[in-house]
C-alpha positions as CSV (number, residue, x, y, z in Angstrom):
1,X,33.1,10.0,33.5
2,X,30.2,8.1,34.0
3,X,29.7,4.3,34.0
4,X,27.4,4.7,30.6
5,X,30.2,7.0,29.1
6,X,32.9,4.1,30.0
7,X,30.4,1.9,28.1
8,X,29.9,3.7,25.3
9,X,33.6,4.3,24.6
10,X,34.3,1.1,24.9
11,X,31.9,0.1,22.2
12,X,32.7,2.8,19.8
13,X,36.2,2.0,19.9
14,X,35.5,-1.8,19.7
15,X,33.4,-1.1,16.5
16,X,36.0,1.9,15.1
17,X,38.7,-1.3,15.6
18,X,36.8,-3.4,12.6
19,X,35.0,-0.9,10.6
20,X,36.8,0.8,7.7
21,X,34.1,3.0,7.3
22,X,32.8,5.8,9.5
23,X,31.7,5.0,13.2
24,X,29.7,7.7,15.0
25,X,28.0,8.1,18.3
26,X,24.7,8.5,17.6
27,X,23.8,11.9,18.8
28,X,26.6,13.0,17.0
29,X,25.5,16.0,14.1
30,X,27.0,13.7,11.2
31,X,25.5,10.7,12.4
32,X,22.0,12.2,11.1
33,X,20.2,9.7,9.0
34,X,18.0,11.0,6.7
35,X,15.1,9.1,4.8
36,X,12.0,10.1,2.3
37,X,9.9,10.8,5.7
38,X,11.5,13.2,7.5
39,X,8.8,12.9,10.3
40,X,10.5,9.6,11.5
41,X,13.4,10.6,14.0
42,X,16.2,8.1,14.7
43,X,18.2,7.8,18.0
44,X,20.6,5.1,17.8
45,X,23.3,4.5,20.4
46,X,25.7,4.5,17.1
47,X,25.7,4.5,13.4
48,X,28.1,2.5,11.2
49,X,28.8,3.3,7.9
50,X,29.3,0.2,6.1
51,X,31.6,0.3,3.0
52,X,32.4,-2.9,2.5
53,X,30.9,-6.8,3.8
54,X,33.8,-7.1,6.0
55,X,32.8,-3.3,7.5
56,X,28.8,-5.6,8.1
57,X,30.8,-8.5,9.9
58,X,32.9,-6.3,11.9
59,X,29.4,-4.5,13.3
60,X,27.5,-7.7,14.3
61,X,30.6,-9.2,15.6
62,X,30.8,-6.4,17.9
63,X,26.9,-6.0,18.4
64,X,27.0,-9.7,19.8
65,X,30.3,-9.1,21.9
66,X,27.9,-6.2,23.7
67,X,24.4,-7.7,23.2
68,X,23.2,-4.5,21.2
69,X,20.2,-4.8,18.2
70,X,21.0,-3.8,15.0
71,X,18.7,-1.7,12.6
72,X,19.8,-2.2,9.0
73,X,19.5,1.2,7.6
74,X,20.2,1.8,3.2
75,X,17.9,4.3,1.5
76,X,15.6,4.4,4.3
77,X,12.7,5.1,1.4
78,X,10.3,2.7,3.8
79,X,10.8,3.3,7.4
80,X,7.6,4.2,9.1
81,X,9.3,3.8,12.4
82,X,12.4,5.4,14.2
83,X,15.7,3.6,15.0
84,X,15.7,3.5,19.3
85,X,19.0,2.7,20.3
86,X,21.3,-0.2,19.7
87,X,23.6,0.0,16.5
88,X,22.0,1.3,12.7
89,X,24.4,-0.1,10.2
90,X,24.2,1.8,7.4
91,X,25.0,0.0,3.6
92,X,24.8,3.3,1.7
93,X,28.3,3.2,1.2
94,X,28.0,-0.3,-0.7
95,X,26.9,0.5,-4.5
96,X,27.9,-0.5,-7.9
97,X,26.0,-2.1,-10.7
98,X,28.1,-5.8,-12.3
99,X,26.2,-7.3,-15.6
100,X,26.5,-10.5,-16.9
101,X,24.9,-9.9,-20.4
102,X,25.4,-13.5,-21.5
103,X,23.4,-14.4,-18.5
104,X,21.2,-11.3,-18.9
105,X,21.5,-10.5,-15.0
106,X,22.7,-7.5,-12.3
107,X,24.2,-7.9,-9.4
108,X,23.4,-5.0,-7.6
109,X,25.5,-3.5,-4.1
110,X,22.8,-2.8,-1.0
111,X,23.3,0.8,-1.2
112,X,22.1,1.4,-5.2
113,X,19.1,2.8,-6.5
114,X,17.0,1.6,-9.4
115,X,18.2,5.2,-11.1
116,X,21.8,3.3,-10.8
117,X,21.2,-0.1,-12.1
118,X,18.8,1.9,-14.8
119,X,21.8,3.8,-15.4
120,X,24.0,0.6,-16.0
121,X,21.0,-1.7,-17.8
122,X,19.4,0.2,-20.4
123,X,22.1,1.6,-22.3
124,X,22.3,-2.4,-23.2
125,X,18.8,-2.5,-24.4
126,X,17.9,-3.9,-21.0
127,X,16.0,-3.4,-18.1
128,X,15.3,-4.1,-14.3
129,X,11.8,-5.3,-12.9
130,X,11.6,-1.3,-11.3
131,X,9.5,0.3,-8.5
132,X,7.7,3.2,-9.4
133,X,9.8,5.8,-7.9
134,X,13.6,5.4,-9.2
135,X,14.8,6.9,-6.3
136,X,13.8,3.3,-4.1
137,X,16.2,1.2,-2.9
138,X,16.6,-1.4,-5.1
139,X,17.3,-4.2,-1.9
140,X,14.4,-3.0,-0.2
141,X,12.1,-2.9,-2.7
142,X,13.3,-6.7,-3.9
143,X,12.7,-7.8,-0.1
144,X,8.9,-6.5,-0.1
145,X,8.0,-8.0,-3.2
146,X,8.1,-5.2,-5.7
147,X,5.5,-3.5,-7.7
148,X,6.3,-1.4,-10.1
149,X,4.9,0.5,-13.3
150,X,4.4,-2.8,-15.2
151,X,3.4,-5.2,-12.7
152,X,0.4,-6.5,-14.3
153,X,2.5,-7.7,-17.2
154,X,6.0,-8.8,-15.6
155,X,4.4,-9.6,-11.9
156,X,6.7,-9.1,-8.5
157,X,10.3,-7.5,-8.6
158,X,11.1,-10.4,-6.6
159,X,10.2,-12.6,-9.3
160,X,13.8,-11.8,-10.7
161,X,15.6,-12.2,-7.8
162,X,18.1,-14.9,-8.3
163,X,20.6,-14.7,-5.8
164,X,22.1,-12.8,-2.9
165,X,25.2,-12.4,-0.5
166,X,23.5,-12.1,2.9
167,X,25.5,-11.3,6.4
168,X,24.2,-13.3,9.8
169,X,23.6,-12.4,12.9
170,X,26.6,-14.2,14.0
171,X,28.5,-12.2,10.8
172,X,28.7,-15.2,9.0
173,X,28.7,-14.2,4.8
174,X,26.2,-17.0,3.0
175,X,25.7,-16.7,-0.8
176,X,22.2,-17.7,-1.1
177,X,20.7,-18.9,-4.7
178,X,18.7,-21.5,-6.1
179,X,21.1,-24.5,-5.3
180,X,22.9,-22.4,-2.1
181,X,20.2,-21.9,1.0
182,X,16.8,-21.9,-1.0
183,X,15.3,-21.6,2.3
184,X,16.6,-18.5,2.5
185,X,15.9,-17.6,-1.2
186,X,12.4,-17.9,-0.4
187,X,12.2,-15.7,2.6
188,X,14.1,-13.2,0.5
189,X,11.6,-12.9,-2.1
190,X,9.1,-11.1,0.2
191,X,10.3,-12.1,3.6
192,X,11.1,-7.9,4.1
193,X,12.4,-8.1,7.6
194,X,14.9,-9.6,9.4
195,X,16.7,-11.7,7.3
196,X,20.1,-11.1,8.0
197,X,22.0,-7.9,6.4
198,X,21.9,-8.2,2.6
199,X,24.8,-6.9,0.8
200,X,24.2,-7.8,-3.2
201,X,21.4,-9.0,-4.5
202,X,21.4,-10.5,-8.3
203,X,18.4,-10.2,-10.6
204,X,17.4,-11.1,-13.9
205,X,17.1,-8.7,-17.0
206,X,14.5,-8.2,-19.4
207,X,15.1,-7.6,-22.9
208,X,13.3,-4.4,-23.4
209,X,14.4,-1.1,-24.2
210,X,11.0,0.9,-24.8
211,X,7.8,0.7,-23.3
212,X,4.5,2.7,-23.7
213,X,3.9,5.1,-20.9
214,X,3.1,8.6,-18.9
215,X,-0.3,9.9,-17.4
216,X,-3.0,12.0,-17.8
217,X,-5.2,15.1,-15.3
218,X,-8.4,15.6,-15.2
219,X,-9.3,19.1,-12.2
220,X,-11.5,19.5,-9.9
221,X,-15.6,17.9,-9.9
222,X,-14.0,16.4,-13.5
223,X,-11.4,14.9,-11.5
224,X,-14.4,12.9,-9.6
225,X,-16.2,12.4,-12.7
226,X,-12.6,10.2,-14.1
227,X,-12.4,8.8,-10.9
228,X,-15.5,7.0,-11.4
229,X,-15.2,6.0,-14.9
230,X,-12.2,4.4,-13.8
231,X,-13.9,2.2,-11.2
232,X,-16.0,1.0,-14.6
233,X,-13.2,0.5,-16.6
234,X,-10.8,-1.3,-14.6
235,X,-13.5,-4.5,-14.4
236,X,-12.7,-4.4,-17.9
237,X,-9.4,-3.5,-18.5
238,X,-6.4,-5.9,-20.5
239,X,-4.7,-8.2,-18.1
240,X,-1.2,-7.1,-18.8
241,X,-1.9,-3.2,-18.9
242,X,-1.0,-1.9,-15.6
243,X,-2.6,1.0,-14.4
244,X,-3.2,2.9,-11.2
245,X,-5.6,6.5,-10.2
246,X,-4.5,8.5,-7.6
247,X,-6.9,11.4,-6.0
248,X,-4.1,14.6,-5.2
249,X,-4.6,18.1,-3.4
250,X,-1.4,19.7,-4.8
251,X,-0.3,22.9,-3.2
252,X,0.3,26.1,-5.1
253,X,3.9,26.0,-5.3
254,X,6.5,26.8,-8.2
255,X,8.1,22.9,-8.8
256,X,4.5,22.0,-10.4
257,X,3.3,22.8,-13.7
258,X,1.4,26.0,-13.6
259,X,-1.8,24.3,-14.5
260,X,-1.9,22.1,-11.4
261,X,-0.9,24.3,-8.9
262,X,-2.9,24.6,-6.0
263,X,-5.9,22.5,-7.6
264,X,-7.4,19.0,-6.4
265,X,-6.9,16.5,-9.6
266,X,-7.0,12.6,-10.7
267,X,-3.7,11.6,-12.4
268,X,-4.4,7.9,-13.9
269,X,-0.9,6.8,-15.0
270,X,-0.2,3.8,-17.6
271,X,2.2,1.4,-18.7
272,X,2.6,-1.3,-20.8
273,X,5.0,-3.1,-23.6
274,X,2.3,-3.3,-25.9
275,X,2.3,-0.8,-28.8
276,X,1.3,3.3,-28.5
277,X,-1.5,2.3,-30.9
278,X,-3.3,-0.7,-28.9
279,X,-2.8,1.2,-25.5
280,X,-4.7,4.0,-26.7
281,X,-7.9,2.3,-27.8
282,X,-7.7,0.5,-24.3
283,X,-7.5,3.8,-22.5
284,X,-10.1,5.6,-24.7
285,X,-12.8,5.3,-22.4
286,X,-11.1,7.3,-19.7
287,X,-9.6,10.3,-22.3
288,X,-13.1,11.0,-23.0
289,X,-14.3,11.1,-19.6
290,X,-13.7,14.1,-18.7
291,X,-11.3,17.1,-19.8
292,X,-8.3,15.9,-19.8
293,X,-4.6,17.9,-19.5
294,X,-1.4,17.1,-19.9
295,X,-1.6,13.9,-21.6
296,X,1.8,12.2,-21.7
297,X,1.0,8.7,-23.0
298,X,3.8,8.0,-25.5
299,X,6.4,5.5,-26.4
300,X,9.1,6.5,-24.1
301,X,12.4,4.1,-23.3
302,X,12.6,2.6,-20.2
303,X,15.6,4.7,-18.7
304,X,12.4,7.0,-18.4
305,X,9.9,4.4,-16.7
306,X,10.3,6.8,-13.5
307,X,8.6,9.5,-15.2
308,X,4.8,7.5,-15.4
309,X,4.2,8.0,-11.7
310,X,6.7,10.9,-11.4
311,X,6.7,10.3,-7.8
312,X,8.3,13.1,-5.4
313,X,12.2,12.4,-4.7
314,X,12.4,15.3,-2.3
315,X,12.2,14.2,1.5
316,X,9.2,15.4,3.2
317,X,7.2,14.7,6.5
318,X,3.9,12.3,6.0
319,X,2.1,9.7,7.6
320,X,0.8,7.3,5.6
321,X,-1.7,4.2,5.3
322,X,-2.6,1.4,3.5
323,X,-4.9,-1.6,2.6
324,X,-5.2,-4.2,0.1
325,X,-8.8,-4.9,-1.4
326,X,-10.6,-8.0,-3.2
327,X,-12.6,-5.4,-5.2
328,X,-12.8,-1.9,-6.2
329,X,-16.4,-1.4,-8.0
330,X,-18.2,2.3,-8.0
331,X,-19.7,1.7,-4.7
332,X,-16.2,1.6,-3.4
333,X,-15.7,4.4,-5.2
334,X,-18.1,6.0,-4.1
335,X,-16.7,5.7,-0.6
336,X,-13.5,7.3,-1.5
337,X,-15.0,10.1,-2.6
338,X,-17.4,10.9,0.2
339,X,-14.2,11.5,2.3
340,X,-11.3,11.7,0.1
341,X,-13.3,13.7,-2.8
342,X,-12.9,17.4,-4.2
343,X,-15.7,18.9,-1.8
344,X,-14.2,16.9,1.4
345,X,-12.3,18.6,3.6
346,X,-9.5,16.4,4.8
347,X,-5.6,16.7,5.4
348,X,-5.0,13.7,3.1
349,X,-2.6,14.9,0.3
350,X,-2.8,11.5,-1.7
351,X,-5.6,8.6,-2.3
352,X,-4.0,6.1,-4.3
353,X,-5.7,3.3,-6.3
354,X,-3.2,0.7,-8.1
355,X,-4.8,-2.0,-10.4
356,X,-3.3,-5.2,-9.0
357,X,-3.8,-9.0,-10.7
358,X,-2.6,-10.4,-14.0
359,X,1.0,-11.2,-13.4
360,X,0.9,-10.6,-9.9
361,X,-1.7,-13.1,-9.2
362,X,1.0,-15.7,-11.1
363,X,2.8,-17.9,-8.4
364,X,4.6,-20.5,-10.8
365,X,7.6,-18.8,-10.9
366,X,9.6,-20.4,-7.7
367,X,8.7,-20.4,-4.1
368,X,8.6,-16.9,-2.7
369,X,7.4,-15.5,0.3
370,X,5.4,-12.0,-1.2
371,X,2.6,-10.5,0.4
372,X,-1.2,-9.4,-1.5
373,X,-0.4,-12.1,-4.4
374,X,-4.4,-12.3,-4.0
375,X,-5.4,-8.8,-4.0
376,X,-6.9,-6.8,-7.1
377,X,-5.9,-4.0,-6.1
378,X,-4.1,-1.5,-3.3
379,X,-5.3,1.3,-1.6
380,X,-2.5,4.1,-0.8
381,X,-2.9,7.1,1.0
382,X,-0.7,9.7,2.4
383,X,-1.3,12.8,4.7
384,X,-0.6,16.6,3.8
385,X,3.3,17.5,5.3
386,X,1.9,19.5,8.0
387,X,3.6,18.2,10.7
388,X,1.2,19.7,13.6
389,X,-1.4,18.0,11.7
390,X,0.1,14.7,12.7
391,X,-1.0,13.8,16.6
392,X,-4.8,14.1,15.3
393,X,-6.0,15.3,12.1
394,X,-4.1,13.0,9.5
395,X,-4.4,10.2,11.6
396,X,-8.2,10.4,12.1
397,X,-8.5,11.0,8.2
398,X,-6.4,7.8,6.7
399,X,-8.0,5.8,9.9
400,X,-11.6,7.1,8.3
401,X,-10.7,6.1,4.9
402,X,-9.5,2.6,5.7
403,X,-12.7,2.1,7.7
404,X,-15.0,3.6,4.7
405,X,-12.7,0.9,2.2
406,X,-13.3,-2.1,4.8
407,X,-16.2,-3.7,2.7
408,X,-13.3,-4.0,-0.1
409,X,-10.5,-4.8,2.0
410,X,-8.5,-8.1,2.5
411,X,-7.5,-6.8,6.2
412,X,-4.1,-6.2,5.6
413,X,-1.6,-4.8,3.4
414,X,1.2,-4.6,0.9
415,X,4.9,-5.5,3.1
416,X,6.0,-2.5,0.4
417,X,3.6,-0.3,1.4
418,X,2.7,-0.8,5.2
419,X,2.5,2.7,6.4
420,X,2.8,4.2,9.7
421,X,-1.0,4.5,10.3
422,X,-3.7,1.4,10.8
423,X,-1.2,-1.3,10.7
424,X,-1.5,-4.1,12.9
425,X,1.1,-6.3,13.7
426,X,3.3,-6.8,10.6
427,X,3.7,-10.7,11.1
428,X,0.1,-10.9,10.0
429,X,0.6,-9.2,6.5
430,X,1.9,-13.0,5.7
431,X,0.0,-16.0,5.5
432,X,0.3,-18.9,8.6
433,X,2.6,-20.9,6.4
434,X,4.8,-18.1,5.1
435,X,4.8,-16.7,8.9
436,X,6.2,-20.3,10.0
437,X,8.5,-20.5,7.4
438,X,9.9,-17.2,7.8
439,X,10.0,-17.5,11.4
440,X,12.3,-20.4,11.1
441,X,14.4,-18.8,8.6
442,X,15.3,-15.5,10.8
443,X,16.1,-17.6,13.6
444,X,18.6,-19.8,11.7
445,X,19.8,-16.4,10.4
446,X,20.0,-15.0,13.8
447,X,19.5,-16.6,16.2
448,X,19.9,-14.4,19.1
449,X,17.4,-12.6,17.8
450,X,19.8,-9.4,16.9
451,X,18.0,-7.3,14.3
452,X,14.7,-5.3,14.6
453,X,11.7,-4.7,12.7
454,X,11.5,-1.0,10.8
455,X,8.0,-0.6,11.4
């Protein structure tokens, strides 16, 4: 037995000794964690499987007894980075979904989903400030920000965020609210990384049980031809009707609708609280762009707000990229097209254009610490899941559609959507007072400087 074996068991008994939940060596065949990108490998020295706060205290108790970093692993919708060594702490194992309907708030365990608190909070004629994709972590989402289907109209998830119970780096359990560590309130509602291990998070509800959404395809050249008429419209377009294009290569496979199988197509999704009626004379412009198919724009409840984007819930291998832009005009447009278009060839699977502003733009609800408050909109894109694609062709195509966007773009990015491709150093997504601040804040949180960055 070796001197690193002697080490190791030392550790994994230390940690089995405090956890109630499963502790595995991290090369271990259970100890597999597995995200949305399977692309992104993981090799911790071990993996804790938190079921409880007192299972997160045990773990950074032990992590500062052996000076090991921890990686705080839930859903892991958002890593763009592997885990490389030291401890992941996994809060899967903490879900459950409390409401208060008198106080018309959720407190939600670190290890649900929207599709749980949807599943708990509209069956009371209520709803949760959502991401797109049910399937997201609702904790992870909440710490980026948060922009979901109606984000023009209701603004940042974080908006709603209230309170939280969050563990130190010392495994000390703070309740943090307006009144209890606003410091840390702040650095929570955008913060992302690095602040502490969050184990609940409360958020307010909305009163809203149906809203008016789904999308629409246009194919091929047509597909182009809405593309453009949606870089008209948008300068137009409602303040609180929240709208985004995206530009897809879909392959010919069985799980899509026979229509789009194997074809290039523009799928401009909607969503809004006003009525079927108004939404429909906003969006007229674009149904008669082009030929349009599968129209789904309806009154739907919100227990269904997942289906607007209908984004994938099937893990997959991608790399990804992303920028935030002051303006998007038909010359930028334009610039899509010539190399994300439907005569380009290009491994990029996804071009994604969200309409940002309205609500978004609105920073009088409390002091936060969210990223792109001042962009109009975001850029997304994601390459085609062809893993030996990855060391040089998807790369050099997202890298050549940030650089044919960078007349538009703010420099930087979404904390939500920072992607594994053309992303500087994440501290700059924040502004030089929010940096400061949130400097300050992880170190008072931990202050040995025990967790790392995702990304």
């Amino acid at each position: 037995m070796t001197a690193h074996d002697t080490t190791q068991d030392v550790v994994l008994a230390a940690l089995a000794q405090g956890v109630s939940g499963r502790v595995l060596l991290g090369d271990d065949p259970e100890a597999r964690l597995s995200g949305m990108n399977v692309a992104v490998e993981h090799r911790p020295d071990y993996v804790v499987h938190a079921t409880s706060t007192a299972d997160v205290q045990a773990t950074l108790r032990a992590a500062a007894l052996y000076g090991l970093p921890v990686t705080v692993f839930s859903t892991g919708h958002g890593f763009a980075r592997g885990i490389d060594g030291g401890i992941a702490l996994s809060t899967a194992g903490l879900t459950g979904v409390e409401v208060d309907e008198p106080a018309r708030t959720a407190t939600i365990a670190a290890g649900s989903r929207w599709r749980d608190v949807l599943d708990v909070v509209t069956p009371l004629g209520l709803a949760a400030v959502t991401g797109s994709s049910p399937d997201v972590g609702a904790v992870g989402f909440l710490l980026g920000g948060g922009i979901g289907p109606l984000a023009r109209e209701v603004g940042f998830g974080s908006n709603y965020l209230v309170g939280a119970d969050v563990v130190t780096g010392t495994g000390e359990v703070l309740h943090v609210d307006d009144e209890h560590h606003p410091e840390v309130l702040r650095a929570l509602r955008g913060g992302k990384w690095g602040l502490g291990v969050v184990t609940s998070v409360t958020v307010r509800l909305l009163n809203l049980e149906k809203v008016t959404g789904g999308s629409f395809f246009a194919l091929g050249d047509d597909a182009a031809t809405l593309f453009r008429t949606y870089a008209d419209w948008v300068q137009t377009a409602p303040a609180d009707l929240t709208t985004s294009i995206a530009l897809l290569r879909l392959p010919d496979m069985e799980f899509l609708p026979e229509p789009l199988r194997g074809q290039y197509v523009a799928n401009v999704r909607v969503a809004s609280t006003r009525p079927l009626a108004e939404v429909e004379r906003a969006i007229a412009p674009l149904r008669t762009a082009a030929p349009i198919m599968m129209d789904s724009i309806a009154e739907i409840p919100y227990a269904a707000i997942g289906g607007v984007h209908a984004d994938p819930t099937d893990p997959m291998p991608f790399l990804d990229g992303s920028t935030l832009l002051h303006t998007f005009e038909p010359s930028t447009a334009e610039a899509v097209l010539a190399v994300a278009g439907p005569q380009t060839q290009t491994p990029l699977m996804m071009t994604e254009i969200r309409h940002l502003g309205g609500a978004l733009a609105d920073g009088t609800h409390g002091p936060d610490s969210v990223t792109g408050r001042d962009a109009a909109f975001a850029l997304f894109t994601i390459g085609l899941p062809v893993p030996e694609l990855f060391d040089e062709a998807v790369p050099a195509a997202i890298n050549g559609l940030l650089e044919a966007t960078q007349p538009w773009s703010l420099g930087r990015t979404q904390a939500n959507f920072a992607g594994s491709i053309g992303q500087a150093d994440p501290i700059d997504l924040w502004s030089p007072a929010d940096q400061a601040h949130l400097a300050t804040v992880r170190r008072e949180l931990d202050p040995d400087g025990r967790f790392t960055l995702p990304i």
